[in-house]
C-alpha positions as CSV (number, residue, x, y, z in Angstrom):
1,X,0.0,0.0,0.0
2,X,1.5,3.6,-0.7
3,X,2.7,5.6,2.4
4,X,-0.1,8.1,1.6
5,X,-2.9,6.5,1.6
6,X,-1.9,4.6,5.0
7,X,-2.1,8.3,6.5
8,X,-5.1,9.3,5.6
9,X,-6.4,9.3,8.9
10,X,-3.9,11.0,10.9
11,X,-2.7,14.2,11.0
12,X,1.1,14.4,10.9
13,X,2.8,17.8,12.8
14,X,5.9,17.2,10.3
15,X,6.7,14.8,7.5
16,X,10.7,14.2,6.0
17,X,10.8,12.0,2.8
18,X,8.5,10.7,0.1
19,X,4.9,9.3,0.9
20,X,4.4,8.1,-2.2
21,X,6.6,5.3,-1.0
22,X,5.4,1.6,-0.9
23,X,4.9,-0.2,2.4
24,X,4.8,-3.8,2.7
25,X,3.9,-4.0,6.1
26,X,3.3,-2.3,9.5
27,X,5.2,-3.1,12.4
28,X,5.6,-1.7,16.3
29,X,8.4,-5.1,17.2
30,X,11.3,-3.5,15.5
31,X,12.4,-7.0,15.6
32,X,9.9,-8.2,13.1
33,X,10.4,-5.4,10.7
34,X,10.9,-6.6,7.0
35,X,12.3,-4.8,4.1
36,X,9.5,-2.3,3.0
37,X,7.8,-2.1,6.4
38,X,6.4,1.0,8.1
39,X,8.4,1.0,11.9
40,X,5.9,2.7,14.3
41,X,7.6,3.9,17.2
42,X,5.6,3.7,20.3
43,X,6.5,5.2,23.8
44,X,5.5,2.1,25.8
45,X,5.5,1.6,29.3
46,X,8.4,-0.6,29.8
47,X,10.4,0.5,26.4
48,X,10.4,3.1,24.0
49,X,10.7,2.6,20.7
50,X,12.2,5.2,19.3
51,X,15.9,3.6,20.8
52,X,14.9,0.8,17.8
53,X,14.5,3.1,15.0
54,X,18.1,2.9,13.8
55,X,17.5,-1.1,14.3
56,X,13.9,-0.9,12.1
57,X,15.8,0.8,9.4
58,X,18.8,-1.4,8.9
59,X,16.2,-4.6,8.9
60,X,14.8,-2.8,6.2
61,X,12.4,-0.2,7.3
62,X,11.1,2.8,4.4
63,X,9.3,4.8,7.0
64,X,9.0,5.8,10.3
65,X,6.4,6.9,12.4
66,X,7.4,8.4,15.6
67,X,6.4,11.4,17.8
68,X,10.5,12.5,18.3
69,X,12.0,12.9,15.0
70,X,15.8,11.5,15.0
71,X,18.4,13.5,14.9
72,X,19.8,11.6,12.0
73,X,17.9,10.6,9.6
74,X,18.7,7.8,6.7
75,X,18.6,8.7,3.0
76,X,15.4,7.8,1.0
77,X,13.5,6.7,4.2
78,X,10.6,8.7,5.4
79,X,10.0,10.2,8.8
80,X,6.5,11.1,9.8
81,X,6.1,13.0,13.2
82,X,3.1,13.0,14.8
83,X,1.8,14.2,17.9
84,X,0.8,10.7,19.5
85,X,1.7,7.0,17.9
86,X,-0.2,5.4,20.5
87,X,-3.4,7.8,19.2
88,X,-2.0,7.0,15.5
89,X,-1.0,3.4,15.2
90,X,-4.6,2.2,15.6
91,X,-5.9,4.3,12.1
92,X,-2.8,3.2,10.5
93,X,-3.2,-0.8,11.1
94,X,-7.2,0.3,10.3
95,X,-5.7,1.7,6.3
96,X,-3.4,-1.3,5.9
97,X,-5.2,-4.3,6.3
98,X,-8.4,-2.8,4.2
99,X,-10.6,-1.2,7.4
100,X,-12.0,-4.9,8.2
101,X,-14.2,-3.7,11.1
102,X,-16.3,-2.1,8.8
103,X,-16.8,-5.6,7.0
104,X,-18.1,-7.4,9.9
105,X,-20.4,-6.5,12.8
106,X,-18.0,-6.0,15.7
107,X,-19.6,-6.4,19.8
108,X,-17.3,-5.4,22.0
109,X,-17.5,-6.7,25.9
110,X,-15.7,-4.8,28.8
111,X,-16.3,-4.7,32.3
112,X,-14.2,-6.4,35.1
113,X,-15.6,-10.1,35.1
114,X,-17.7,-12.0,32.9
115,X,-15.9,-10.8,29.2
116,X,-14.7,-13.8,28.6
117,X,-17.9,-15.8,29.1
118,X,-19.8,-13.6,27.2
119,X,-17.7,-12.8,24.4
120,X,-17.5,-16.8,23.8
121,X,-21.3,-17.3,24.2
122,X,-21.6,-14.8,21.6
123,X,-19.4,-16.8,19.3
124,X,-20.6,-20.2,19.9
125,X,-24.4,-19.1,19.6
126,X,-23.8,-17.5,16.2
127,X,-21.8,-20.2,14.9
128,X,-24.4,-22.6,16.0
129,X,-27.1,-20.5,14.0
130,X,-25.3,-20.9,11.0
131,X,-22.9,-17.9,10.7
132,X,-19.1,-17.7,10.2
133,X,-17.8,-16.3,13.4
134,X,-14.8,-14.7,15.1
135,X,-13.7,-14.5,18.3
136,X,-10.8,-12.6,20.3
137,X,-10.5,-13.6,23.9
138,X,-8.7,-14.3,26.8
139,X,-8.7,-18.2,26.4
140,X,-7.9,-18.3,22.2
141,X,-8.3,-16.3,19.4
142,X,-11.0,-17.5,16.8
143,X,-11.3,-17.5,12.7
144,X,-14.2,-19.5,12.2
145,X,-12.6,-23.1,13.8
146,X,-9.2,-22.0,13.3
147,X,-7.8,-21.5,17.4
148,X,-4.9,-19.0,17.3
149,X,-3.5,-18.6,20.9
150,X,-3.6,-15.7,22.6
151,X,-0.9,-13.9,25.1
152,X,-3.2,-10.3,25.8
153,X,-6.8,-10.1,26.6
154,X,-6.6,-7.7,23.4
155,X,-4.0,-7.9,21.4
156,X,-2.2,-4.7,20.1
157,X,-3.6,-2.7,17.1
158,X,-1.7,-3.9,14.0
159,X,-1.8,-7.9,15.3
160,X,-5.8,-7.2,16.2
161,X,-6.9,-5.8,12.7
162,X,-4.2,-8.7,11.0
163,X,-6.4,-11.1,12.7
164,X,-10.1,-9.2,11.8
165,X,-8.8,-8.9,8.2
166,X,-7.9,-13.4,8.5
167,X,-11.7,-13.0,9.5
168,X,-13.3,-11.0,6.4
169,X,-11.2,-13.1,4.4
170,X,-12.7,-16.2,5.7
171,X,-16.0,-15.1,5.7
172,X,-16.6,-14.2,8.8
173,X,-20.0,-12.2,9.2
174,X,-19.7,-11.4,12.7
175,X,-16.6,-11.0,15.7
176,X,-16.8,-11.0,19.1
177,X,-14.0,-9.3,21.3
178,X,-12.9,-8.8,24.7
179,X,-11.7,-4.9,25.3
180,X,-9.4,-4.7,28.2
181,X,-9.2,-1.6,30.5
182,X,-5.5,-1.8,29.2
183,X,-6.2,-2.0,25.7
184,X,-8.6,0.8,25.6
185,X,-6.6,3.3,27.4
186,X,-3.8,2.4,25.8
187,X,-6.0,2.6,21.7
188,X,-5.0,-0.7,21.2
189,X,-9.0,-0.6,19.4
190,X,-8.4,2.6,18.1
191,X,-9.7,3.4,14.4
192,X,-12.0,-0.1,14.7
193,X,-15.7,0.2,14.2
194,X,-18.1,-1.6,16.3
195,X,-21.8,-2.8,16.2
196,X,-22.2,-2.3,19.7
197,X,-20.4,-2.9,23.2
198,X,-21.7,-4.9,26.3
199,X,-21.1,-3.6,29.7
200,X,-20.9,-6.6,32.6
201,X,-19.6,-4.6,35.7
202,X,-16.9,-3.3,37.2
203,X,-15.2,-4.2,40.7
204,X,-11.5,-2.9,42.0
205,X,-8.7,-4.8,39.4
206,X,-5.6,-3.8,37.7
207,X,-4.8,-0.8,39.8
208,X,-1.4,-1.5,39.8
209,X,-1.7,-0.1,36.0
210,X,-4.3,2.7,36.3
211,X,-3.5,3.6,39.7
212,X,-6.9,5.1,41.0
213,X,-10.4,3.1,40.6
214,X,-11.8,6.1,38.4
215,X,-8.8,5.9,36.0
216,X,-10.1,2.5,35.9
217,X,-13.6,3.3,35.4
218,X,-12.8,6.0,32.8
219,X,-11.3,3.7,30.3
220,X,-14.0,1.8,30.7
221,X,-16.2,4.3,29.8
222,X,-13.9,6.1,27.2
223,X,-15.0,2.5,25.1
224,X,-19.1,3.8,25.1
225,X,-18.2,7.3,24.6
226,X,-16.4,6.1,21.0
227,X,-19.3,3.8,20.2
228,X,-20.8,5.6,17.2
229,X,-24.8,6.7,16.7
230,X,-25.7,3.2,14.7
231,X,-24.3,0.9,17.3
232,X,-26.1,-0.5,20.8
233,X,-24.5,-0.4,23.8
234,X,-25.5,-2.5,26.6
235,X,-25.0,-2.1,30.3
236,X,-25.7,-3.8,33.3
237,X,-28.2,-2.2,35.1
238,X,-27.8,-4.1,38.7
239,X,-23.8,-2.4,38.8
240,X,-23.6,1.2,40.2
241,X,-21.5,2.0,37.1
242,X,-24.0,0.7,34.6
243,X,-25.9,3.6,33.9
244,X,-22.6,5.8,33.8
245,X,-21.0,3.7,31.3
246,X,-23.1,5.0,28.5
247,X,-24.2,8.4,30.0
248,X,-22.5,10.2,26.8
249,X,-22.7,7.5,24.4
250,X,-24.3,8.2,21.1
251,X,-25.1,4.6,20.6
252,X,-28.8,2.7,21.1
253,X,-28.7,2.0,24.8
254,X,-30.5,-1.0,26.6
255,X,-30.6,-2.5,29.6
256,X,-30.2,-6.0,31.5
257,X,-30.8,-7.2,34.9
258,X,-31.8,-9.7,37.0
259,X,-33.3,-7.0,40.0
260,X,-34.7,-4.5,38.3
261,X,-37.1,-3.1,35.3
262,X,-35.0,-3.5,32.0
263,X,-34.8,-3.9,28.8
264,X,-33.5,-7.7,29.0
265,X,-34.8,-9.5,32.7
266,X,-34.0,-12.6,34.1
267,X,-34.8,-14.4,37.6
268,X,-33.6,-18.2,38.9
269,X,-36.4,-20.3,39.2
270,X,-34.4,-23.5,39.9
271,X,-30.5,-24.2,40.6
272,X,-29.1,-27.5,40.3
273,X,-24.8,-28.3,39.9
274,X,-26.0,-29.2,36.6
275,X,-27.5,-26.3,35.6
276,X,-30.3,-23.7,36.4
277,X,-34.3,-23.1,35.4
278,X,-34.7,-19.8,34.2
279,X,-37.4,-16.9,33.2
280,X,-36.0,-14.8,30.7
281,X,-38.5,-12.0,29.9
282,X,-41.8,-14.3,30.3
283,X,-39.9,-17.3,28.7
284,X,-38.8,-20.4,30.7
285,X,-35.5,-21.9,29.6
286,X,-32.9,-24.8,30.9
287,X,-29.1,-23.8,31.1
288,X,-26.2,-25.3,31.8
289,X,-24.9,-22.6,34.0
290,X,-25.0,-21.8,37.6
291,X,-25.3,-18.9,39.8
292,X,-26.6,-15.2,40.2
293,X,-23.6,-13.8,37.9
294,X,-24.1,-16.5,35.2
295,X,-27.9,-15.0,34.9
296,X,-26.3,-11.5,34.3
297,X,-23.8,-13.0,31.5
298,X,-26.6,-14.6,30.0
299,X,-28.6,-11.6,29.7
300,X,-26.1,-9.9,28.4
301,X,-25.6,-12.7,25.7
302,X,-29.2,-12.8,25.1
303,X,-29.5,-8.9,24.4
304,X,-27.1,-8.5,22.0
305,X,-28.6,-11.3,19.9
306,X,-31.8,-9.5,19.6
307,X,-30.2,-6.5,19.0
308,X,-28.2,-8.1,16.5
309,X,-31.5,-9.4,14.8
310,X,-32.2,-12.6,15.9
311,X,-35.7,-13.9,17.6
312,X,-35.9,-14.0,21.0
313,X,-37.9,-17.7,20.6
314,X,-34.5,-18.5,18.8
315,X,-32.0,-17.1,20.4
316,X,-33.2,-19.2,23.9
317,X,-33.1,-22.4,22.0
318,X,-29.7,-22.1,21.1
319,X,-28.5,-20.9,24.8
320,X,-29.8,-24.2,26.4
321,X,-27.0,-26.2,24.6
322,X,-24.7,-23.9,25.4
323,X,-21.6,-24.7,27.9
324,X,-19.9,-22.9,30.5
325,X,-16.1,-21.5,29.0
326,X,-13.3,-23.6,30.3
327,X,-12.3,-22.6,33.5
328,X,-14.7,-20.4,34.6
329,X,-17.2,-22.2,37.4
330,X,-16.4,-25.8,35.9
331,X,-17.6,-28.7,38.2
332,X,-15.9,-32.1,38.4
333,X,-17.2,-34.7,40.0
334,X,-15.2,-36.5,42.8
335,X,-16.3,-40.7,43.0
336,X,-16.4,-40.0,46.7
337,X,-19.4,-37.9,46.2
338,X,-18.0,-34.1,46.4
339,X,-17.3,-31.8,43.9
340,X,-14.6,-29.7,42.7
341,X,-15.0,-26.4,41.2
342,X,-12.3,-25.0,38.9
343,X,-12.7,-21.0,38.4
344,X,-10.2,-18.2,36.7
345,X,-11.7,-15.8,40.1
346,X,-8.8,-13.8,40.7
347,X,-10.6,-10.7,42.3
348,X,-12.2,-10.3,45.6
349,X,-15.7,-10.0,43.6
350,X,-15.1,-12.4,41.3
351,X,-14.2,-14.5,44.3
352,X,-17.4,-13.5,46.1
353,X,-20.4,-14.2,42.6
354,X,-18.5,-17.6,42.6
355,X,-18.7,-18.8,46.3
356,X,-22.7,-17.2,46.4
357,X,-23.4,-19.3,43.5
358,X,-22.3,-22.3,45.0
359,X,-23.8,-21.9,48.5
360,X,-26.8,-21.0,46.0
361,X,-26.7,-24.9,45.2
362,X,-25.7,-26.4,48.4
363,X,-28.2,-24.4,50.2
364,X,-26.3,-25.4,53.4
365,X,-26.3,-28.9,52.8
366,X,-22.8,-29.1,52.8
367,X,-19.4,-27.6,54.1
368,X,-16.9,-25.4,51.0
369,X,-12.9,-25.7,50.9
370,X,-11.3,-22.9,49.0
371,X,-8.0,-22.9,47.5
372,X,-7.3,-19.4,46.4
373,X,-3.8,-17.0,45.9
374,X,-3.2,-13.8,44.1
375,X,-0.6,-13.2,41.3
376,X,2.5,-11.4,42.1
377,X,4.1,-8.4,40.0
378,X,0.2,-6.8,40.7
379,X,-2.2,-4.9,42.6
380,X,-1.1,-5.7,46.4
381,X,-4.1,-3.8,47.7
382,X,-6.6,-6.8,46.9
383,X,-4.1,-9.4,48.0
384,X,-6.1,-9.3,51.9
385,X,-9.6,-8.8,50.4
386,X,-9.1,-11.5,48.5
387,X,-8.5,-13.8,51.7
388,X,-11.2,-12.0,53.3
389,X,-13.8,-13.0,50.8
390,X,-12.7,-16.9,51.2
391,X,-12.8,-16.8,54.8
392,X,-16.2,-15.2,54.9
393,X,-18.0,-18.0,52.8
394,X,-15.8,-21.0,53.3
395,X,-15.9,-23.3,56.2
396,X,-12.1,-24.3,54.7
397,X,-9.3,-21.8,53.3
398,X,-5.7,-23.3,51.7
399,X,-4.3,-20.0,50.8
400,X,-1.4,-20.6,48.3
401,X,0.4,-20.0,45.4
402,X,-1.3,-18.5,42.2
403,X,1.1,-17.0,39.4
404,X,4.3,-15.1,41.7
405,X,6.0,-13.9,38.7
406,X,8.9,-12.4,40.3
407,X,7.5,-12.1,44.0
408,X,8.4,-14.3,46.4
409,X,5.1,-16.9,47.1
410,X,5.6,-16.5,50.5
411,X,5.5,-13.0,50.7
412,X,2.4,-13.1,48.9
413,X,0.3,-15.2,51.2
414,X,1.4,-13.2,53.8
415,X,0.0,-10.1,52.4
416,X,-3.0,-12.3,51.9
417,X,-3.2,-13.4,55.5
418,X,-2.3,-9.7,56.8
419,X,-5.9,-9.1,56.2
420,X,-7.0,-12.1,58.6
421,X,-7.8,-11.8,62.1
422,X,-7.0,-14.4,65.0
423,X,-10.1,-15.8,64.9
424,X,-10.0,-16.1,61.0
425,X,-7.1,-17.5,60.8
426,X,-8.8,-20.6,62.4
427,X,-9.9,-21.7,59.4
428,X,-7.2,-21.3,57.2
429,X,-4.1,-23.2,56.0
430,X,-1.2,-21.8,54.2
431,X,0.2,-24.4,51.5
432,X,3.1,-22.6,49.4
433,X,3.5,-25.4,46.9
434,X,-0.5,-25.5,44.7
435,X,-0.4,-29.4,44.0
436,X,-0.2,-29.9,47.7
437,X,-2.6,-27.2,48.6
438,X,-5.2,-28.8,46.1
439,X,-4.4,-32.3,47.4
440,X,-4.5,-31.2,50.3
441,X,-8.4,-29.8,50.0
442,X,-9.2,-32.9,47.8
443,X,-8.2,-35.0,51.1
444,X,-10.5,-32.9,53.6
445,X,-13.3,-33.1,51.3
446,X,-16.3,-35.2,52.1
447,X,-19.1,-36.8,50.8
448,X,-21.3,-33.6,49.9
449,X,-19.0,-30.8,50.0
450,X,-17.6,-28.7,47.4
451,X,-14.0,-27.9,47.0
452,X,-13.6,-24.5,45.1
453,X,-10.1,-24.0,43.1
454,X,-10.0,-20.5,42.4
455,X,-7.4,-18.0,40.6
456,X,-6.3,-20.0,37.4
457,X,-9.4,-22.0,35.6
458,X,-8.6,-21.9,32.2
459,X,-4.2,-21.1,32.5
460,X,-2.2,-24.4,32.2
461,X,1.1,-23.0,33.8
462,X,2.6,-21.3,36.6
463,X,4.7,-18.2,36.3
464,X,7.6,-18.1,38.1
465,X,10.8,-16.3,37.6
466,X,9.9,-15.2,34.1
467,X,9.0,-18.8,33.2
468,X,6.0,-20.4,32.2
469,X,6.0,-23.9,34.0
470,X,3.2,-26.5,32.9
471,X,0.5,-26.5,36.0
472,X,-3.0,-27.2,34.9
473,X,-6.0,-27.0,38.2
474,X,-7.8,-29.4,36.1
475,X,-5.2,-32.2,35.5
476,X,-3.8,-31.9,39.7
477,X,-7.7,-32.2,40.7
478,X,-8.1,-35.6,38.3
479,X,-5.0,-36.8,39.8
480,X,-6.6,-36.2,43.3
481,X,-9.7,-38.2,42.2
């Protein structure tokens, strides 16, 4: 594609060189740079790319965009300065790979739990309706049944529109993405077009990035504020943020919630460990889901198919053969009679929706171990709400290792248990190594009871050091059984 036409979109302060150049691909890894590329250099928060621009141009490099111009500059590249890459890289991956967002409908879900669940839901009911589907998540990255693993919750700009364009290409009449707090405040979605967005709700995470819960909150919000007027935006209305969320959107809003008058309504009528009975706006339906917060990411799931186009009548068919995403509230069943429940809850709320729904279906019939840690190298301040949370619905606590990264595990379960008192402590056990920990619980467990393994579902390593080691909740729990 000519230099030129890749800018249309921005507005560079200064531009050195030709832009009638061709460019053979766009890249912000000066390490992947190929001869013809475009080499954007982004101030990031651990590097800054403009140290690589020397590096971009002797791998072969025929522009640069960058918002410091160098002080020496190679002959017949070209330099485009502009005021922000991180505002500009977005619209430029947009021009390159043909605008793809504009060739599919788009749904966007943010909030602090439930994106993943939804998100998949999304893509597993259309593709069961007949469509060709994508998919970009937490878990893997979909192009119609082709998985493509992923390493971000949203991946950065240039990869993220690569992948929508593999999606036009193979037909792909509809994508479904998770949008991280990270991702939008950083315009990793930047110059993408959506069909609408889906608010689930928003508790204290990642603070160690945005530092204050309303920088949080903001970038959450920043997502419905860029929804344009032909989209729908759709927000939780049983959060306190719900309504906020799409206070200045210009999109069609509508509402779900399983409390109050809204657009979308749903209420438990039955709750099994197999599933739940539910009314759905007047309709009864079975689902293979449990608890409260499974209701809500229904809902959510429910509305943007109708607002997508599809029959209400239809659109419940479909969700009773649908299955709970790997890792998230996933019961196994011991042969001694209990069961253990694997879940990706790594916040206190998260924590808190996933031990109410399963006192929801034990109704007191029976006692709940939880295994739970918290990652290292990230927000400290949840570390002792987190062990709060277990302690308060749990008649059991192992507290132990979760992902340390380059803490010490130790020094994270004592943060954890900093938050306990004496008479809380009672009930809990500190285990540093997670096999034992879950053996441990496994061993305790009696007929009846439910042990809950909390902090990893779906991840099949540990991070330590750097290092991904294999460790899968799933596999230790079978090997328990």
């Amino acid at each position: 594609m000519v230099l030129s036409e890749l800018l249309k979109n921005i507005k560079p302060a200064c531009t050195i060189g030709s832009t009638d150049t061709d460019i053979t691909g766009v890249n912000i890894d000066s390490r992947r740079i190929k001869q013809g590329h475009l080499f954007v250099a982004m101030k990031g928060t651990q590097v800054d790319g403009h140290k690589f621009i020397a590096k971009a141009i002797e791998l072969g490099a025929k522009a640069v965009l960058c918002e410091d111009m160098p002080e020496e500059k190679a002959d017949g590249v070209t330099y485009i300065q502009v005021e922000s890459t991180e505002d500009a890289v977005g619209k430029v991956a947009t021009a390159f790979y043909g605008d793809p967002s504009h060739k599919l409908k788009l749904v966007g879900v943010t909030g602090t739990n439930g994106k993943t669940t939804i998100a998949t839901l999304l893509y597993n009911m259309f593709s069961r309706m007949g469509h060709k589907c994508g998919l970009l998540s937490t878990v893997c990255n979909y192009v119609v049944d082709e998985a493509i693993p992923a390493d971000h919750t949203t991946p950065d700009p240039i990869e993220l529109n690569a992948l929508l364009a593999r999606m036009v290409e193979a037909g792909c009449e509809y994508a479904f993405m998770e949008c991280s707090s990270h991702a939008i405040a950083q315009k990793r979605i930047g110059g993408l077009h959506f069909a609408g967005g889906i608010f689930t709700n928003l508790t204290r995470d990642h603070l160690d990035y945005h530092k204050t819960f309303e920088n949080y909150r903001n970038a959450k919000k920043a997502f419905f504020d860029s929804l344009p007027k032909t989209a729908f935006a759709i927000t939780n209305a049983d959060d306190k943020n719900g309504m906020v969320m799409v206070q200045n959107t210009k999109a069609t809003v509508k509402t779900y919630s399983t409390r109050a008058l809204a657009d979308f309504k749903g209420r438990i009528i039955e709750c099994h460990f197999e599933g739940m009975y539910l009314d759905i706006d007047g309709h009864e339906v079975g689902v293979n889901f449990i608890g409260k917060f499974n209701v809500s990411n229904l809902l959510a799931v429910y509305g943007a198919a109708v607002m997508l186009g599809k029959k209400p009548e239809d659109v419940l068919v479909v969700m009773s053969t649908l299955h709970s995403v790997n890792g998230r509230l996933e019961p196994i069943q011991a042969p001694e009679g209990y069961t253990a429940v694997v879940d990706y809850a790594h916040t206190p709320d998260a924590l808190e929706n996933v031990l109410n729904a399963i006192h929801e279906v034990l109704n007191g019939k029976g006692h709940v171990i939880t295994v739970c840690g918290a990652g290292g190298n990230r927000d400290k301040g949840k570390r002792p709400l987190m062990a709060q949370e277990a302690v308060k619905q749990s008649d059991k606590v192992i507290i132990t290792s979760d992902n340390p990264r380059f803490e010490e595990p130790q020094d994270i379960i004592n943060d954890m248990v900093a938050g306990l008192n004496a008479q809380q402590m009672k009930k809990v056990l500190t285990i540093v190594n997670r096999r034992e920990a879950i053996r441990t619980a496994c061993m305790m467990a009696q007929k009846g009871d439910v042990v809950l393994i909390a902090g990893k579902g779906h991840e099949n390593y540990q991070d330590v050091k750097g290092v991904k080691h294999h460790f899968d909740d799933h596999e230790v729990v079978r090997e328990c059984f």
